[in-house]
SEBA-174938 format. One record per residue (C-alpha): residue number from 1; residue in three letters; x, y, z. Coordinates in Angstrom, 3 decimals. Layout:
N
(NUM; 'Ala'; (X; Y; Z))
...
//
This chain:
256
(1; 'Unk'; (95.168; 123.100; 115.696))
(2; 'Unk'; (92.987; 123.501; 112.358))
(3; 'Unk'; (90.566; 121.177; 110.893))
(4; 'Unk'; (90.661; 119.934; 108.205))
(5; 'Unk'; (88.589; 117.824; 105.654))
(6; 'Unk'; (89.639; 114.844; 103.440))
(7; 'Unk'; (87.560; 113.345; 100.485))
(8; 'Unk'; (88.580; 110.747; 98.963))
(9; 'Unk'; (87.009; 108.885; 96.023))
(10; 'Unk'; (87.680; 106.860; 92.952))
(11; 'Unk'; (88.639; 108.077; 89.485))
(12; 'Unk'; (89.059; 106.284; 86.614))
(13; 'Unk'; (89.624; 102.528; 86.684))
(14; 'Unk'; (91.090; 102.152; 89.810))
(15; 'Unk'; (92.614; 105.363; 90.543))
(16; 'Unk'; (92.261; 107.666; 93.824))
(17; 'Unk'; (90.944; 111.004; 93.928))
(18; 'Unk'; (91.919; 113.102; 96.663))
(19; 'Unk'; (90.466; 116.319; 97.898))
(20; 'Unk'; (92.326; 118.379; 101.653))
(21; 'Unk'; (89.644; 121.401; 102.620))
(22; 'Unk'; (90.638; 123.579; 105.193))
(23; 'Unk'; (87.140; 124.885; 106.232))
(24; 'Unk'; (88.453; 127.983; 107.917))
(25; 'Unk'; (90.244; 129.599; 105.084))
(26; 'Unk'; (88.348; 127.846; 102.332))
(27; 'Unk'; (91.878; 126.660; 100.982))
(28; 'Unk'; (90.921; 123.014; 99.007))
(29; 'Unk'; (93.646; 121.190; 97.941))
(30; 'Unk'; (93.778; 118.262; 94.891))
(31; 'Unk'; (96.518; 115.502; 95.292))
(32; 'Unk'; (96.795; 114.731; 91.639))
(33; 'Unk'; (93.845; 115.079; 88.626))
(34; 'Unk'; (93.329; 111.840; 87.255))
(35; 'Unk'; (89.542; 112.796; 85.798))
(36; 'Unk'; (87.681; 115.780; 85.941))
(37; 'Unk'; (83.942; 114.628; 86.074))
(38; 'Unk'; (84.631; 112.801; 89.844))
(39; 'Unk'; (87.090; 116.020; 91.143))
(40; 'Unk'; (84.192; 118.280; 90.158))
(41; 'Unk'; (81.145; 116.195; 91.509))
(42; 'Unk'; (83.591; 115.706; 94.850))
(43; 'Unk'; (83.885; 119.619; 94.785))
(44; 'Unk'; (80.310; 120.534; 94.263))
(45; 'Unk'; (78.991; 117.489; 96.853))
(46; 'Unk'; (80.983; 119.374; 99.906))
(47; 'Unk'; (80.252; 123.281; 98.459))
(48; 'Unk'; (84.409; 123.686; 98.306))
(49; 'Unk'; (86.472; 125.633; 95.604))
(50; 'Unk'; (89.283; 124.191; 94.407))
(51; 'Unk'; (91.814; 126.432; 94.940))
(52; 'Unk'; (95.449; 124.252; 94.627))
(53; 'Unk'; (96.452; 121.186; 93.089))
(54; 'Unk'; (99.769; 118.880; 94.022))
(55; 'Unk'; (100.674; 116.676; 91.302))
(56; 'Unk'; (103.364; 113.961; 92.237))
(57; 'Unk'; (104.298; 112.820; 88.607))
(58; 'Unk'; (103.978; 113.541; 85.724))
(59; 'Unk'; (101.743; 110.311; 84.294))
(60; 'Unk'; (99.052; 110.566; 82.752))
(61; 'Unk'; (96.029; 109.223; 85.167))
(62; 'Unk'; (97.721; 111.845; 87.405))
(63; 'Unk'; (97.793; 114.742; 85.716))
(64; 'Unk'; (94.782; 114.294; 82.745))
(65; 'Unk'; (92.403; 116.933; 84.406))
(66; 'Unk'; (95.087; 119.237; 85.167))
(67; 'Unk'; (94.506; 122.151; 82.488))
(68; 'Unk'; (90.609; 122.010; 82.818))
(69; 'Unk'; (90.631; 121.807; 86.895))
(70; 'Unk'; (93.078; 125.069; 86.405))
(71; 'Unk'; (90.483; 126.871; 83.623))
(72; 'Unk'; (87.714; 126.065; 85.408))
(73; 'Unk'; (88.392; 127.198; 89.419))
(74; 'Unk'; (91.854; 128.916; 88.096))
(75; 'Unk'; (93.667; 126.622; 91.214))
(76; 'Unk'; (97.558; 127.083; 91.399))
(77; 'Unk'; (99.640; 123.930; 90.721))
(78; 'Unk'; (102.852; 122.476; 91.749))
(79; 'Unk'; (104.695; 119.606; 90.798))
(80; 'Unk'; (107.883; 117.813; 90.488))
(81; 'Unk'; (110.979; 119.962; 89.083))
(82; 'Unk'; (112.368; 116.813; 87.494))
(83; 'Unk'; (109.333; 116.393; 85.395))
(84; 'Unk'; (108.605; 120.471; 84.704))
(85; 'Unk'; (108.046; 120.101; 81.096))
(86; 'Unk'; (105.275; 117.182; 81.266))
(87; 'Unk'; (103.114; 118.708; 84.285))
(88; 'Unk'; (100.378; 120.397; 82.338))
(89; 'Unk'; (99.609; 124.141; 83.903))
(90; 'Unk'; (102.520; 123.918; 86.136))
(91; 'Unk'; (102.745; 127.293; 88.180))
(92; 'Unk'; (105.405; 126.216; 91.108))
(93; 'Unk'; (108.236; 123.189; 90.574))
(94; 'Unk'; (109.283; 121.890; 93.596))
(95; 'Unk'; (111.709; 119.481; 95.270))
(96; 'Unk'; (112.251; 117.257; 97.706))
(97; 'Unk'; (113.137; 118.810; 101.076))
(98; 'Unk'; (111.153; 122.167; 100.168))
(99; 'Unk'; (108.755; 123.009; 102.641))
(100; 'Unk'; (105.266; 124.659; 101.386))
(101; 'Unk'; (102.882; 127.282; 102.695))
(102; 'Unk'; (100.120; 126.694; 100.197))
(103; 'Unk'; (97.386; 129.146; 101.873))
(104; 'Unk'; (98.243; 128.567; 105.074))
(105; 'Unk'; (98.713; 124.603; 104.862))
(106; 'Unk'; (102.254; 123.620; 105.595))
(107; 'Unk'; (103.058; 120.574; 102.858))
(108; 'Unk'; (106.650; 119.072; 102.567))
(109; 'Unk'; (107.742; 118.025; 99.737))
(110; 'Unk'; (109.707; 114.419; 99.802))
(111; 'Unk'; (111.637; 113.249; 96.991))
(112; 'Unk'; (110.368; 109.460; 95.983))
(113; 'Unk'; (112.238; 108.116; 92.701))
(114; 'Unk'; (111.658; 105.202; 91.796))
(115; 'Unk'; (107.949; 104.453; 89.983))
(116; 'Unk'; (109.253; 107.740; 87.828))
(117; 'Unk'; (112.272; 109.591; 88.488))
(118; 'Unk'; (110.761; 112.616; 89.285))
(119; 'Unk'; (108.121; 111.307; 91.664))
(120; 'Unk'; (107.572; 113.090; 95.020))
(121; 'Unk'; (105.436; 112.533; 97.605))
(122; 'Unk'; (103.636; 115.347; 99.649))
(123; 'Unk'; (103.217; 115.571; 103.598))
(124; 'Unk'; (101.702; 117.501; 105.700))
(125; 'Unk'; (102.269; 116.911; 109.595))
(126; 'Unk'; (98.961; 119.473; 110.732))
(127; 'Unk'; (96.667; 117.464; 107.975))
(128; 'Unk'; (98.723; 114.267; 109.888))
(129; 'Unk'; (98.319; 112.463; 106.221))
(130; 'Unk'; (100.666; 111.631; 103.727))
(131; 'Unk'; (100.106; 111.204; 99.975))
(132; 'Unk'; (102.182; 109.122; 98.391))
(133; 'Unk'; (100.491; 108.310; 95.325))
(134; 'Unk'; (102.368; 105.557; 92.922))
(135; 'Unk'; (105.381; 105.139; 95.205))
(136; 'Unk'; (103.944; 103.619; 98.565))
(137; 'Unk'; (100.626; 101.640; 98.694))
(138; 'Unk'; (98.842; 99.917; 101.095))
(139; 'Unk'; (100.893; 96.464; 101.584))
(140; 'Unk'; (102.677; 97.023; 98.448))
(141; 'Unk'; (104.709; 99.822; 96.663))
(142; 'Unk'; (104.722; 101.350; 92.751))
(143; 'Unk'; (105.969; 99.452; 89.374))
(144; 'Unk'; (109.845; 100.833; 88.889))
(145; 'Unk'; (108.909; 101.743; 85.663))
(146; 'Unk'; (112.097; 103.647; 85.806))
(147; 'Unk'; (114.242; 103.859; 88.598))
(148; 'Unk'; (116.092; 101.465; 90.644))
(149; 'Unk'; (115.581; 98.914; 93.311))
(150; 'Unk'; (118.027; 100.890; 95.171))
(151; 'Unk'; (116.433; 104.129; 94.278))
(152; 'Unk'; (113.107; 103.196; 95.458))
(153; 'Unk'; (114.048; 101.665; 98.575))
(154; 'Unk'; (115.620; 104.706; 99.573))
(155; 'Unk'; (112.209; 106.668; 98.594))
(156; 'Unk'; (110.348; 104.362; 101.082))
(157; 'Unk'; (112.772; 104.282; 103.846))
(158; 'Unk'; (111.966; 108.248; 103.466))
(159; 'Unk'; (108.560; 107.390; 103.913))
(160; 'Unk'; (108.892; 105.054; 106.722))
(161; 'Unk'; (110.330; 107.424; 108.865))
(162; 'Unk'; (107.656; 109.498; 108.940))
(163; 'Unk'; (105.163; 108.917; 112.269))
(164; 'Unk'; (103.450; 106.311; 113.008))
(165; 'Unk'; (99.758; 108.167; 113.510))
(166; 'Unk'; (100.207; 109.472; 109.994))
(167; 'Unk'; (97.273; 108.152; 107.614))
(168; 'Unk'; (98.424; 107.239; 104.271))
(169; 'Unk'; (96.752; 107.969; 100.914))
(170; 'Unk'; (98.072; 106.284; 97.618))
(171; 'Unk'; (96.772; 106.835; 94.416))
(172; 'Unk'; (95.307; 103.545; 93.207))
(173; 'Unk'; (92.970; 100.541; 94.698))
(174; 'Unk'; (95.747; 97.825; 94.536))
(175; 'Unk'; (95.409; 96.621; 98.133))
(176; 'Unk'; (93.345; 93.083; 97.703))
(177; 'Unk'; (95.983; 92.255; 95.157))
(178; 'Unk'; (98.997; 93.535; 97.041))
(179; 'Unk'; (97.622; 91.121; 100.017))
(180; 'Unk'; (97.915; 87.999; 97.977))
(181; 'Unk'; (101.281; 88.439; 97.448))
(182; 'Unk'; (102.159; 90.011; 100.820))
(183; 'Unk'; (100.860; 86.771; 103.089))
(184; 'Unk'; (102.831; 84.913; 100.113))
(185; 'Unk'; (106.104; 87.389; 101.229))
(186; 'Unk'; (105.126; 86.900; 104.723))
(187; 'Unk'; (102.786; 83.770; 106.158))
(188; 'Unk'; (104.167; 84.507; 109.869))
(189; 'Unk'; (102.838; 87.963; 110.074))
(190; 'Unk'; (99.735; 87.987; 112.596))
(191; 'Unk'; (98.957; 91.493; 112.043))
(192; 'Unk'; (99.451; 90.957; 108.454))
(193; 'Unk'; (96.715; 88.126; 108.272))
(194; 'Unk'; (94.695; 90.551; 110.498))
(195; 'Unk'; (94.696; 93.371; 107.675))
(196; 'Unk'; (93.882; 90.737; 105.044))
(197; 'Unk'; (91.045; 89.784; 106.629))
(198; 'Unk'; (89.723; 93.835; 106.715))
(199; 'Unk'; (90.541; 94.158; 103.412))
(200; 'Unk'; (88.707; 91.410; 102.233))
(201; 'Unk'; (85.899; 92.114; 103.835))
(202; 'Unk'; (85.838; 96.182; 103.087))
(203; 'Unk'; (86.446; 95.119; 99.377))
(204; 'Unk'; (83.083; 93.164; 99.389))
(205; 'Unk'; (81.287; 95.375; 100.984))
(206; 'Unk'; (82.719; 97.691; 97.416))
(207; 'Unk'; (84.450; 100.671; 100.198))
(208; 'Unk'; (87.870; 101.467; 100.061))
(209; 'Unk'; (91.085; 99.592; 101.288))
(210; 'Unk'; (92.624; 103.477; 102.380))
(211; 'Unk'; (93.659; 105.876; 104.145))
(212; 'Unk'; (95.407; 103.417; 106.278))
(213; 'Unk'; (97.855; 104.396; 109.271))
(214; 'Unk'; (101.541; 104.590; 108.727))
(215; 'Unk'; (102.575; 102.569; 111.778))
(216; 'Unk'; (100.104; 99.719; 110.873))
(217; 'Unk'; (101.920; 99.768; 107.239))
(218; 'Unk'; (105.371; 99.337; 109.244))
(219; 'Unk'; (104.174; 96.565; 110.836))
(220; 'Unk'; (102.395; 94.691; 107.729))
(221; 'Unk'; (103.969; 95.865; 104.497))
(222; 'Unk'; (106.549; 93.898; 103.159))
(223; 'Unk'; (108.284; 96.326; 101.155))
(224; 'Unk'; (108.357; 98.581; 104.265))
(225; 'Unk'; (110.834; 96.086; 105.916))
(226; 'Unk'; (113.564; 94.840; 103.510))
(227; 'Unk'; (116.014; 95.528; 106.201))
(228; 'Unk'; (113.969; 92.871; 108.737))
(229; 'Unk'; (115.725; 90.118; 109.926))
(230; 'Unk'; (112.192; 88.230; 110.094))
(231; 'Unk'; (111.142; 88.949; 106.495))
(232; 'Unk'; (115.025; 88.154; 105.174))
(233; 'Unk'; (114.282; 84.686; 106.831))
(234; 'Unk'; (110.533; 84.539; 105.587))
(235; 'Unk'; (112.339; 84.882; 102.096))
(236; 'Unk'; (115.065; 82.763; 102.326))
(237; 'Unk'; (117.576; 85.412; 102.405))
(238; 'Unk'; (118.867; 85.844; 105.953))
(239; 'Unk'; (122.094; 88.448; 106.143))
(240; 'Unk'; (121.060; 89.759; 102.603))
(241; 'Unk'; (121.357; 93.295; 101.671))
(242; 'Unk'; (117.900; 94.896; 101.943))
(243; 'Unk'; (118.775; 96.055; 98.341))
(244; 'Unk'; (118.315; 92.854; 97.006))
(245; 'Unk'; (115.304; 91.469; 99.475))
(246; 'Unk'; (113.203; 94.507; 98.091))
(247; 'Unk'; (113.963; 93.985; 94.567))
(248; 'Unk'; (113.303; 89.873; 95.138))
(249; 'Unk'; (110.193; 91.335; 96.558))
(250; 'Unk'; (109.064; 93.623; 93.720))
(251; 'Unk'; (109.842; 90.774; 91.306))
(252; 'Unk'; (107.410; 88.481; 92.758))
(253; 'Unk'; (105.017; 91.281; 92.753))
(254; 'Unk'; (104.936; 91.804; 89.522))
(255; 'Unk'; (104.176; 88.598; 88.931))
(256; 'Unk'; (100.511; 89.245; 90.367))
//
């Protein structure tokens, strides 16, 4: 099995950066470019080349440092065939269900509507890390600035199926905030309180909330488990569809 190297590090305001280097070919790949200045410094820190970048929509703190990342290391980018025309330096539209070699690091592509139509999300199973940017987040899940309820509850049932020992990687800090309303959502869960409490305590010593593993995400994030019988009841909609518990859910969240 390869190794492979991860860096990730803020951008922005609250946004991720995230850097995959596979040390044996020298192939480094960039989950979305929200800023150039913190890619670059990432990229000279660790002595990598950037040599790829995966953008998963087509906003703009995803996609600002796309044309200078692509002048400056000439790196190869792919991105969402729904949103073609508003990727800047798009070399490679893709689509859920397409499977990637990007120089010789499998990534498949997963279609997740829902935050934007076009949104996907990017896995790869040898890496054992998904990035899912603005559609999942740690104990919480991305605005629907445009799709549906429906539409985005299929995107993370997509998600959910994916293994448990996969480590997730979203594209913003949101997770102290997304804990409020969760234990609001769900005051039962005991391994829910338990990743409050790590949160809270990683947030004040100022280190990230992520990556976080898939199967502890099953287990604590609400918008993960629509369909549970526990979490209907915890809501006061037992025998609902899980259509309408998520979109009860995202309400209240927005509220935050």
């Amino acid at each position: 099995m390869p190794r492979f190297d991860i860096a990730l590090f803020p951008c922005r305001t609250d946004n991720f950066g995230a850097i995959v280097h596979a040390p044996e070919t020298g192939t480094t790949i960039a989950v979305d470019a929200p800023e150039e200045g913190p890619i670059v410094r990432a990229l000279e820190e660790r002595g990598w080349r950037l040599t790829h970048i995966l953008t998963t929509h087509r906003h703009a703190d995803h996609v600002e440092a796309n044309a200078a990342l692509k002048a400056r290391y000439g790196a190869t980018i792919y991105g969402p065939a729904r949103e073609r025309d508003q990727i800047p330096g798009l070399d490679h539209a893709v689509s859920g269900g397409d499977v990637l070699d990007v120089s010789g690091v499998r990534v498949e592509v997963i279609d997740t509507p829902g935050h934007t139509i076009g949104h996907v999300s990017y896995y790869m199973p040898d890496v054992v890390a998904l990035f899912a940017a603005d559609t999942l987040f740690s104990l919480g899940c991305g605005r629907l600035f445009e799709g549906t309820p429906a539409m985005m509850w299929d995107s993370l049932q997509r998600l959910r199926a994916l293994p448990d020992e996969t480590m997730l990687y979203c594209g913003h800090e949101y997770t102290a905030t997304n804990a409020r309303c969760a234990v609001s959502i769900d005051p039962g869960n005991l391994a829910l309180q338990e990743r409050v409490k790590e949160v809270e305590t990683l947030r004040v010593e100022h280190r990230a909330t992520l990556p976080v593993p898939l199967g502890q995400e099953k287990r604590t994030n609400p918008f993960l488990r629509a369909d549970d019988p526990d979490l209907m009841e915890a809501m006061g909609m037992a025998g609902a569809d899980p259509v309408e518990v998520f979109a009860a859910m995202r309400k209240k969240r927005d509220t935050y």
